[in-house]
C-alpha positions as CSV (number, residue, x, y, z in Angstrom):
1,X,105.1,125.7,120.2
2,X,102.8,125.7,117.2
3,X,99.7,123.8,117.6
4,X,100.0,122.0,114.6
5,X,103.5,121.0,115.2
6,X,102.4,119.6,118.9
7,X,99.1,117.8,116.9
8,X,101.8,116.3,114.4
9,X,104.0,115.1,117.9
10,X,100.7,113.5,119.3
11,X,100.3,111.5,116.3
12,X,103.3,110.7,115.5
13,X,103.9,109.3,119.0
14,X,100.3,107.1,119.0
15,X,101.3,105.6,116.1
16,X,104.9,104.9,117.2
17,X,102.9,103.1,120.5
18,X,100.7,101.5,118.2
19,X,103.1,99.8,116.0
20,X,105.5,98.7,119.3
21,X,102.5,97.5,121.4
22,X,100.0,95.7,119.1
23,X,102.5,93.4,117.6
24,X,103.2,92.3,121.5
25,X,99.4,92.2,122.4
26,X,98.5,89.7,119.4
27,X,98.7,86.0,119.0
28,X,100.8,85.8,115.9
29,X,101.7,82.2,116.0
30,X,98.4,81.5,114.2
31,X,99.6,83.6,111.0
32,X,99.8,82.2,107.6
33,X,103.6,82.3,106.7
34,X,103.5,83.3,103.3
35,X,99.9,85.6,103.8
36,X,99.9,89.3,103.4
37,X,100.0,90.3,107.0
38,X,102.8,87.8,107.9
39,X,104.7,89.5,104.9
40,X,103.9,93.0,105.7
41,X,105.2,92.6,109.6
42,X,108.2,90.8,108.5
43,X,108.8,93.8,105.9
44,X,108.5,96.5,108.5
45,X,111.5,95.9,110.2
46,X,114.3,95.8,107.5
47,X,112.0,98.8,105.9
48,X,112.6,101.1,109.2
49,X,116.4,100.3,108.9
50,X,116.3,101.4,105.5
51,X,114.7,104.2,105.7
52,X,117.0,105.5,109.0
53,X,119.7,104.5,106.7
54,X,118.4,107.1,104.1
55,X,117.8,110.0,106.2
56,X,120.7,109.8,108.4
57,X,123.1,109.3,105.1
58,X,121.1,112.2,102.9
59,X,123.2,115.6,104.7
60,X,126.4,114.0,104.1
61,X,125.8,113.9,100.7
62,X,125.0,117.1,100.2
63,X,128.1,119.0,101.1
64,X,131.7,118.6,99.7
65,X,133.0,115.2,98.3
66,X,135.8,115.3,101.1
67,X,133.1,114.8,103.6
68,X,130.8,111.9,102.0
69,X,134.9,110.0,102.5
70,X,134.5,108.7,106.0
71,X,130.6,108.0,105.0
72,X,131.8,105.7,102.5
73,X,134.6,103.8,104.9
74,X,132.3,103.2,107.0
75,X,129.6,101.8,104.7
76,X,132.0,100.1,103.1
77,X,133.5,98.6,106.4
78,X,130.1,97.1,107.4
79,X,129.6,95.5,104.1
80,X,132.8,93.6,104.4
81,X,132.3,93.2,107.9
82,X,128.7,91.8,107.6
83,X,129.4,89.9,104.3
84,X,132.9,88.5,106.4
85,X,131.4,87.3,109.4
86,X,127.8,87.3,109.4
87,X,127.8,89.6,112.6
88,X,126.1,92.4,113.0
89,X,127.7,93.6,116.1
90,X,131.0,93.2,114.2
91,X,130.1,94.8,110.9
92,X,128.8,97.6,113.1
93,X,131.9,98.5,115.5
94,X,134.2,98.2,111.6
95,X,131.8,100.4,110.2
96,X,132.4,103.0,113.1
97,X,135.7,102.5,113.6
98,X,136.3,103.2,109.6
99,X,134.2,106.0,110.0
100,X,136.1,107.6,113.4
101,X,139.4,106.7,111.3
102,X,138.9,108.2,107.9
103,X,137.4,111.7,109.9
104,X,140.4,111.8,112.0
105,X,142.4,111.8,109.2
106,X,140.6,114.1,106.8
């Protein structure tokens, strides 16, 4: 392995600590609700998601339009599932079962 591939691991990973362990470590019940850092922490979270969403969605897009179909059930699937019942666990198992069904069927 390449050195600065294993440096790149290292600090990836103490970051990755950083963010899960402070946040447990600090008395946050003090915190302004509508100050900066109270914002920024309460960003973070749907800001992951979104960006996991991105780069997990980005090599389907790229190939044929036959294969971005069962990308778009299932997307679509959560939405209605989400925006339906106000579940996540529901909008999830619609959005991959739409997704397993449209793929067996293409």
């Amino acid at each position: 392995m390449r050195a600065e591939v294993l440096i790149l691991c290292l600090i990836v990973g103490a970051f990755t600590y950083g963010f899960r362990l402070v946040p447990t470590r600090l008395d946050l019940s003090k915190l302004n609700p509508v100050g900066p850092l109270s914002r920024f922490l309460s960003s973070t979270g749907p800001a992951a998601i979104a960006t996991l969403f991105v780069a997990s969605i980005l090599p389907s897009l790229q190939g044929p339009w036959q294969a971005q179909l069962p990308l778009g059930a299932g997307v679509l699937a959560v939405l209605i599932g989400y925006a339906s019942t106000r579940s996540v666990v529901v909008a999830t198992l619609l959005g991959s079962f739409a997704y397993g069904l449209v793929f067996a069927l293409i």
